[in-house]
N, C-alpha and C positions, 0 to 999 in steps of 0.2 A: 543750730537752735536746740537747746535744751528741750526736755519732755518732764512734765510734771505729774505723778501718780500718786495719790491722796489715798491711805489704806485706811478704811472705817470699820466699824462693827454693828451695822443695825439688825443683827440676829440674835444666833446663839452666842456663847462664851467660848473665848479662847484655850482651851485646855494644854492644847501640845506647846509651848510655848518655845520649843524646840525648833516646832517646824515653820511657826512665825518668825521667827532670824533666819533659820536657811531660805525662808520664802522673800525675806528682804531683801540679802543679800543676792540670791539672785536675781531681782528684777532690779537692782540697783547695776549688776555686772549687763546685763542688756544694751547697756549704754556704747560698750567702744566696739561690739560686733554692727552697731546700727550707726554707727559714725555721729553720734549726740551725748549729750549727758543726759543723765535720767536722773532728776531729784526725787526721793521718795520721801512723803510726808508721812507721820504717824499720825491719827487721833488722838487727842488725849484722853480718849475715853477706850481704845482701843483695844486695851485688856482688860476692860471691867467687867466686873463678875455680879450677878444675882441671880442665884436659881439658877436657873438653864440660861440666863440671859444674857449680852453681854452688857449689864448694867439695868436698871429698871426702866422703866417706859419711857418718861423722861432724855434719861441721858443718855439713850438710844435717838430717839427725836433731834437733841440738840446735838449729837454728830453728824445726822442727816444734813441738819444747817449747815454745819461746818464745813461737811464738804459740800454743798452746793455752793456755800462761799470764796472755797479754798480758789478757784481756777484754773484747777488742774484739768492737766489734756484728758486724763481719766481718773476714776473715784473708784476704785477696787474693795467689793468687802472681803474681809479676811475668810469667811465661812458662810454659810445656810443653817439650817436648822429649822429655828423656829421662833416668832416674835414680831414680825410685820405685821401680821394677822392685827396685833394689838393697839396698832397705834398708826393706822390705817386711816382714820378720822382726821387725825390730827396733823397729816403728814403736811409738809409746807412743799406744796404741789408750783402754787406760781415761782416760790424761789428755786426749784428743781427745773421750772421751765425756762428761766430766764438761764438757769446755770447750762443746760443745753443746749438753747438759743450764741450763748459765749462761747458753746467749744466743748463742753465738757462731757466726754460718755461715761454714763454711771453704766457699771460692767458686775454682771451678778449671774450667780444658781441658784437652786433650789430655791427656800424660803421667799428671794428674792424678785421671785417670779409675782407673788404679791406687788412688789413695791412698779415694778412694771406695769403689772393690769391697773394698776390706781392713777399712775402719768398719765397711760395712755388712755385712763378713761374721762381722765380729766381734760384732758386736751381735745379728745372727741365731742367730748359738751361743748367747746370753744374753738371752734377748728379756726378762726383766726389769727388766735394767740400764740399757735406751734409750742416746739418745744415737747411734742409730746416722744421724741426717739431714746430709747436704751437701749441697751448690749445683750445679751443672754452671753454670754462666756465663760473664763473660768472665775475662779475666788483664790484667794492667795495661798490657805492653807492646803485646797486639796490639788491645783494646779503647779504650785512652786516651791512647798513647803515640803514635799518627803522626800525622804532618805534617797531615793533614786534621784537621775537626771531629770529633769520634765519632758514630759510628753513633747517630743519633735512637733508636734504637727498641731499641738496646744498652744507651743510657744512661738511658733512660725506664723498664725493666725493672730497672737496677741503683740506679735511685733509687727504685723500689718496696720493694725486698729491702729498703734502707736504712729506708725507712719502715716496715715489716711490711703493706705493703698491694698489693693486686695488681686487675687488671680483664679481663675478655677472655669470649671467648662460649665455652661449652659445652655440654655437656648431659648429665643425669642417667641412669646405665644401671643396672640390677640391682645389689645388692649382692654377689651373687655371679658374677660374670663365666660368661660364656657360654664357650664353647669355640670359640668364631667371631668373625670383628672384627663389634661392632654400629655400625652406620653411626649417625650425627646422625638427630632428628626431622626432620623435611620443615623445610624453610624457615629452618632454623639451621646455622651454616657455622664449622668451628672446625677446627683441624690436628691436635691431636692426636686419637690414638688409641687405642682398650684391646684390648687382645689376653691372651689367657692361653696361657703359653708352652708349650703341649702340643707343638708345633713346630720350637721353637728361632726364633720369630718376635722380632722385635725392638722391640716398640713396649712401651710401658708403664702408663699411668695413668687413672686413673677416677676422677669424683667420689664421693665415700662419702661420711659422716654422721662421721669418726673424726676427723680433726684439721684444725684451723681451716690456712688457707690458706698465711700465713706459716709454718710447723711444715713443710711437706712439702719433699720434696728437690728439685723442681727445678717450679714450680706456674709461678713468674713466666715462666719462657722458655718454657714451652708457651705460656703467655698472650701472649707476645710475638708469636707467631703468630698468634693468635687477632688481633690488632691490626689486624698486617699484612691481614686477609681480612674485616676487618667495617667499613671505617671508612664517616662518621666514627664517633670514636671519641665513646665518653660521658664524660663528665668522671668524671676520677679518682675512686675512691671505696675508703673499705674493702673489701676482699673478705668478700663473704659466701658463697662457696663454700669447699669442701675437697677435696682431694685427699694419693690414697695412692700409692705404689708396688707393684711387682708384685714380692715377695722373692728369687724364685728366677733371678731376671734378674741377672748379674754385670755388666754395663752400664745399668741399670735408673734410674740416677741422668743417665747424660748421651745416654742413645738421643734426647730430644724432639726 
């Protein structure tokens, strides 16, 4: 089964235009180490320039559309910056919801962390409409596009997301969070951490019983830590854990 990745620009503008083709070509070569083909769609707005932008307000807006429409398994922007901020109002929240409801993880940094806190706060006013999950991950130019190899452990994480499958150590706390960080059981070593935001503390996630692993907003790159602090690692496998977000957290999606 083919994988389909939509690469958009609702930030800044493209400058290296260099590291845009090495960033395609390699997530296009992803395809025969994961035994699939990988289609990569372009925006047609993709290299559009205005000011700092990648295009004006508008036809930043109307790639958002596009890829919410496009289908693809993921919607990758090429950068962060700066520009969500702007157009924030206007973002088409239900079509973003219904494109994640189909399948689709919108996968972002920086700037992007806006366009997260707006789904997911959108979907908090309507908790029965769902739809409200994103990615915190990487962006094309700074993950795939330079001159070096990519990051092992960037692109090991983003070929999970691609698969629906994730690995990493954790461990299981309360279903109801404590009011204090609960440290790991003895002898299990893992980075993330749960916190309940009486504080205004910044950490986020815990395993629960509510949705399987792929479904959650950012599961793989906590695991990506997990990697980093347990090797070796075990061979790949489906994930059979879950994890949730903590609602009240407007960063809650990219703190890991």
């Amino acid at each position: 089964m083919s994988k389909h990745i939509y690469i958009y620009s609702p930030s800044g503008a493209v400058r290296d235009k260099a590291a845009f083709k090495r960033g395609i070509q390699r997530l296009k070569a992803l395809g025969p180490g994961l035994g699939t083909d990988i289609e990569v769609e372009i925006d047609e707005a993709a290299l559009a320039s205005q000011q700092r932008f990648a295009g004006d307000d508008a036809i930043r807006l109307a790639a958002i559309r596009r890829a919410a429409a496009s289908g693809a398994d993921v919607a990758l922007i090429t950068r962060g910056g700066y520009g969500l901020t702007r157009i924030l109002p206007d973002l088409p929240v239900k079509q973003i919801h219904k494109a994640i409801e189909r399948g689709t993880a919108f996968v972002g940094l920086s700037d992007f962390t806006a366009f997260q806190a707006a789904v997911f706060a959108a979907q908090a006013q309507h908790p029965g409409q769902g739809g409200g999950i994103t990615w915190a991950g990487p962006a094309l130019l700074e993950a795939f596009g330079g001159e070096g190899a990519p990051d092992e452990i960037t692109q090991a994480c983003f070929e999970d997301l691609l698969l629906g499958q994730g690995e990493g150590t954790g461990w299981r706390l309360p279903k109801t969070p404590p009011l204090i960080r609960m440290p790991p059981e003895p002898g299990r070593r893992a980075f993330c951490s749960a916190w309940r935001p009486v504080t205004g503390r910044k950490a986020i996630g815990w395993p629960s019983n509510t949705r399987p692993c792929g479904a959650a907003t950012w599961p793989c790159w906590c695991l990506c830590w997990a990697r980093l602090i347990s090797r070796p690692l075990p061979r790949r496998r489906a994930a059979s854990c879950s994890w949730r977000t903590w609602a009240s957290i407007p960063t809650a999606s990219s703190a890991c």
